[in-house]
N, C-alpha and C positions, 0 to 999 in steps of 0.2 A: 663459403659456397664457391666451387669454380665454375666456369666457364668450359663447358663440357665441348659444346663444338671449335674452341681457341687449341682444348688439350689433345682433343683428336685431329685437328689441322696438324699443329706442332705433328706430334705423333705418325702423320700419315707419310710428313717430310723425314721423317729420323725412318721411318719404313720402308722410302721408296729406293735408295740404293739396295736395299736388302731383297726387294719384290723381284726376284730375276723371276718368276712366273707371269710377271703382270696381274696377280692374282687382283679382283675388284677389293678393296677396303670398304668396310663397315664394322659397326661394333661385334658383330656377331663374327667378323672373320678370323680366324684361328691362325695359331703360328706354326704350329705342326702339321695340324691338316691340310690347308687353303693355303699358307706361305711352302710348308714343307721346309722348315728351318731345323737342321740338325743344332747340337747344342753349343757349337761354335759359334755360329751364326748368334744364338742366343746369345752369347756370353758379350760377344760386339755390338748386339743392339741396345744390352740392356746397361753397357759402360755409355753408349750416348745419349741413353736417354736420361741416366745419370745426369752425366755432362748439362746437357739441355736442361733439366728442372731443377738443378743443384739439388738434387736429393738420392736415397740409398738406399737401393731397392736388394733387402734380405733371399738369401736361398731358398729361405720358407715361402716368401711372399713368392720367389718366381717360380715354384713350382705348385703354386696355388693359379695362376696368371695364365689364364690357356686361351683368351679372346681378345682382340683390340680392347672390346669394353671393358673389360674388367680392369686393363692396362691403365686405363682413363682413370675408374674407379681410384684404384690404387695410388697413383699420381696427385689426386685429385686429396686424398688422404693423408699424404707425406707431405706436400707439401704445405696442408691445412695445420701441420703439425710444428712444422720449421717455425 
């Protein structure tokens, strides 16, 4: 079982150099819409969130991944896995 609000803290900090909008964080906030992250951006958030939870997040999985929560979700599953 993880710790959902520890993985979304983590998570908001691997975020917030990326938030050049100041967009508000929550699970519901998107990375396209609400960040407005083209897929460079993506490809640098999702090598440190790597980094951060020692774990390898698939091409499938990141374009399945369109909300913070789900990002959580996800995480929450890879690592339950390791």
């Amino acid at each position: 079982m993880i710790d959902r609000e520890n993985v979304f803290a983590r998570l908001a900090a691997l975020i917030e150099p990326f938030n050049r909008k100041s967009a508000p964080l929550s699970e519901a906030t998107t990375f396209a819409g609400d960040l407005e992250w083209d897929s460079l951006t993506v490809m640098d958030f999702v090598a440190a969130v790597e980094d951060e939870f020692d774990i390898l997040i698939t091409m499938n999985m990141q374009a399945e991944i369109e909300t913070v929560g789900q990002l959580v979700d996800a995480v929450g599953k890879l690592r339950s896995q390791a």
